[in-house]
N, C-alpha and C positions, 0 to 999 in steps of 0.2 A: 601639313599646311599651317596649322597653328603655329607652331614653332617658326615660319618663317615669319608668319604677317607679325609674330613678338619680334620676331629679331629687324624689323624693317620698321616696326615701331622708334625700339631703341634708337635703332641707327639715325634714324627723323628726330629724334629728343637728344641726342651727342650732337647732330650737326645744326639744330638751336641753339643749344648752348656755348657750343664756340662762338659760331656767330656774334653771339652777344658777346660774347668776353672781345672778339678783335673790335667791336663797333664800341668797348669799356677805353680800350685803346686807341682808339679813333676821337673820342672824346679828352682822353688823357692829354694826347696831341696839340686838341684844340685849345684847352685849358693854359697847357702849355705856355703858347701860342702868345694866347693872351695875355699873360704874363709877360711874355718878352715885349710886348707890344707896351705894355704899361712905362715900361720899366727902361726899355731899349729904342721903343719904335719901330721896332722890325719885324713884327709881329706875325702879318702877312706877307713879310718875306719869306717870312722863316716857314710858315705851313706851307707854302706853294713848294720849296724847296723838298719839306718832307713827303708832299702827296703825289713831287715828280721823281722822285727818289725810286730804288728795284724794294726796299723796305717798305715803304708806304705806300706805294702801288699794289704790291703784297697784302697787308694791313688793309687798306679798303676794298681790295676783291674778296678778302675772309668774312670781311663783316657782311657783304652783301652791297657793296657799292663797285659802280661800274667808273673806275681810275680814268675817267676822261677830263678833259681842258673845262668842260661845263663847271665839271665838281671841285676843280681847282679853284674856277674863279668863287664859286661859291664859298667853297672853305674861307679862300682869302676877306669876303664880302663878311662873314660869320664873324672874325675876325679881328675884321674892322670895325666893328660895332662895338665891340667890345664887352660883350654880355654872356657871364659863364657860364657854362652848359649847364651846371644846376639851376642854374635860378631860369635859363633860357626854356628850360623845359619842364621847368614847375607852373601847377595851375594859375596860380596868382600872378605867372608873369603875362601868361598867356591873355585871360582874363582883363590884365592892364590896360593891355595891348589893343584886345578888342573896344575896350570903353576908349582911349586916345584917338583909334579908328575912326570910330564912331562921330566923337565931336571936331574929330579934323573933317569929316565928310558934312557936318553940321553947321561949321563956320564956312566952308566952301558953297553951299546950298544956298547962304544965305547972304554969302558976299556976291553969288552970281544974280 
Protein backbone atom coordinates (compact mmCIF):
# COMPACT_ATOMS: atom_id res chain seq x y z
CA UNK A 1 0.00 0.00 0.00
CA UNK A 2 2.93 2.33 0.63
CA UNK A 3 4.44 1.92 -2.36
CA UNK A 4 1.49 2.88 -4.29
CA UNK A 5 0.29 6.03 -2.29
CA UNK A 6 4.60 7.08 -3.10
CA UNK A 7 4.01 6.19 -6.59
CA UNK A 8 0.63 8.37 -6.80
CA UNK A 9 2.46 11.05 -4.82
CA UNK A 10 5.02 11.17 -7.64
CA UNK A 11 2.68 10.94 -10.19
CA UNK A 12 0.67 14.30 -8.41
CA UNK A 13 4.26 16.16 -8.40
CA UNK A 14 5.27 15.08 -12.45
CA UNK A 15 1.87 16.22 -13.44
CA UNK A 16 2.45 19.92 -11.39
CA UNK A 17 5.34 20.38 -12.85
CA UNK A 18 4.38 20.04 -16.31
CA UNK A 19 1.68 22.03 -15.72
CA UNK A 20 3.80 24.68 -14.88
CA UNK A 21 6.30 24.41 -17.68
CA UNK A 22 3.09 24.55 -20.47
CA UNK A 23 1.42 27.61 -18.33
CA UNK A 24 5.94 28.93 -18.72
CA UNK A 25 4.73 28.51 -22.40
CA UNK A 26 1.69 30.07 -22.21
CA UNK A 27 3.36 33.10 -20.87
CA UNK A 28 6.16 32.79 -23.32
CA UNK A 29 3.29 33.31 -26.03
CA UNK A 30 1.84 36.20 -24.25
CA UNK A 31 5.30 37.96 -24.00
CA UNK A 32 5.57 37.23 -27.37
CA UNK A 33 2.45 38.65 -28.13
CA UNK A 34 3.32 41.72 -26.87
CA UNK A 35 6.12 42.24 -28.52
CA UNK A 36 4.59 42.09 -31.78
CA UNK A 37 2.06 44.28 -30.70
CA UNK A 38 4.69 46.86 -29.81
CA UNK A 39 6.60 46.56 -32.61
CA UNK A 40 3.89 45.45 -35.36
CA UNK A 41 0.41 46.11 -33.84
CA UNK A 42 -0.88 42.80 -34.33
CA UNK A 43 -0.38 41.77 -31.23
CA UNK A 44 -3.82 40.46 -30.30
CA UNK A 45 -4.09 39.13 -33.57
CA UNK A 46 -1.43 37.14 -33.42
CA UNK A 47 -2.36 35.44 -29.72
CA UNK A 48 -5.97 34.76 -30.63
CA UNK A 49 -4.57 33.15 -33.81
CA UNK A 50 -2.05 30.97 -31.58
CA UNK A 51 -4.81 30.07 -28.77
CA UNK A 52 -7.27 28.98 -31.86
CA UNK A 53 -4.60 27.07 -33.30
CA UNK A 54 -4.51 22.58 -32.66
CA UNK A 55 -0.85 23.81 -30.83
CA UNK A 56 -2.24 26.21 -28.62
CA UNK A 57 -5.30 24.87 -27.73
CA UNK A 58 -2.97 21.92 -26.77
CA UNK A 59 -0.63 24.36 -24.90
CA UNK A 60 -3.44 25.67 -22.71
CA UNK A 61 -5.28 22.40 -21.86
CA UNK A 62 -1.65 21.27 -20.48
CA UNK A 63 -1.17 24.21 -18.52
CA UNK A 64 -4.66 23.87 -16.90
CA UNK A 65 -6.62 26.16 -19.02
CA UNK A 66 -10.04 25.45 -20.46
CA UNK A 67 -9.14 26.62 -24.65
CA UNK A 68 -12.52 28.40 -24.88
CA UNK A 69 -13.70 31.80 -26.84
CA UNK A 70 -13.78 33.36 -23.01
CA UNK A 71 -9.92 32.87 -22.80
CA UNK A 72 -9.30 33.93 -26.20
CA UNK A 73 -10.82 37.23 -25.74
CA UNK A 74 -9.01 37.47 -22.51
CA UNK A 75 -5.56 36.61 -23.76
CA UNK A 76 -6.42 39.17 -26.62
CA UNK A 77 -7.63 41.94 -23.60
CA UNK A 78 -4.04 40.82 -21.79
CA UNK A 79 -2.50 41.83 -24.74
CA UNK A 80 -3.90 44.71 -25.37
CA UNK A 81 -2.85 46.29 -22.37
CA UNK A 82 0.34 45.73 -23.05
CA UNK A 83 1.84 44.89 -19.73
CA UNK A 84 4.60 41.93 -19.48
CA UNK A 85 3.82 39.04 -17.73
CA UNK A 86 6.64 39.66 -15.24
CA UNK A 87 6.07 42.72 -14.15
CA UNK A 88 2.03 41.89 -14.57
CA UNK A 89 2.53 39.43 -11.98
CA UNK A 90 4.96 41.00 -9.78
CA UNK A 91 3.85 42.38 -6.36
CA UNK A 92 4.68 45.99 -7.04
CA UNK A 93 2.62 45.80 -10.00
CA UNK A 94 -0.16 44.47 -8.38
CA UNK A 95 0.07 46.66 -5.31
CA UNK A 96 0.12 49.88 -8.00
CA UNK A 97 -2.78 48.66 -9.27
CA UNK A 98 -4.56 48.39 -6.07
CA UNK A 99 -3.52 52.15 -4.90
CA UNK A 100 -4.72 53.69 -8.81
CA UNK A 101 -8.11 51.45 -7.81
CA UNK A 102 -8.33 53.05 -4.92
CA UNK A 103 -8.02 56.75 -5.88
CA UNK A 104 -10.08 56.29 -9.18
CA UNK A 105 -12.87 54.94 -6.70
CA UNK A 106 -11.94 58.30 -4.62
CA UNK A 107 -12.28 60.96 -7.28
CA UNK A 108 -15.45 59.02 -8.44
CA UNK A 109 -17.05 59.25 -4.71
CA UNK A 110 -16.45 62.58 -4.68
CA UNK A 111 -17.23 63.83 -7.97
CA UNK A 112 -20.83 62.00 -7.36
Amino acid sequence: MRDFVDGTAFNNEQGNRARKLFAAVVLAALDDAIADDKKYGNGPEQIARWARSRDGREVLSCAGIDPNERVVTGLMDFVGKGVRTSVALSREESERRAVAEAEASDLETRAA
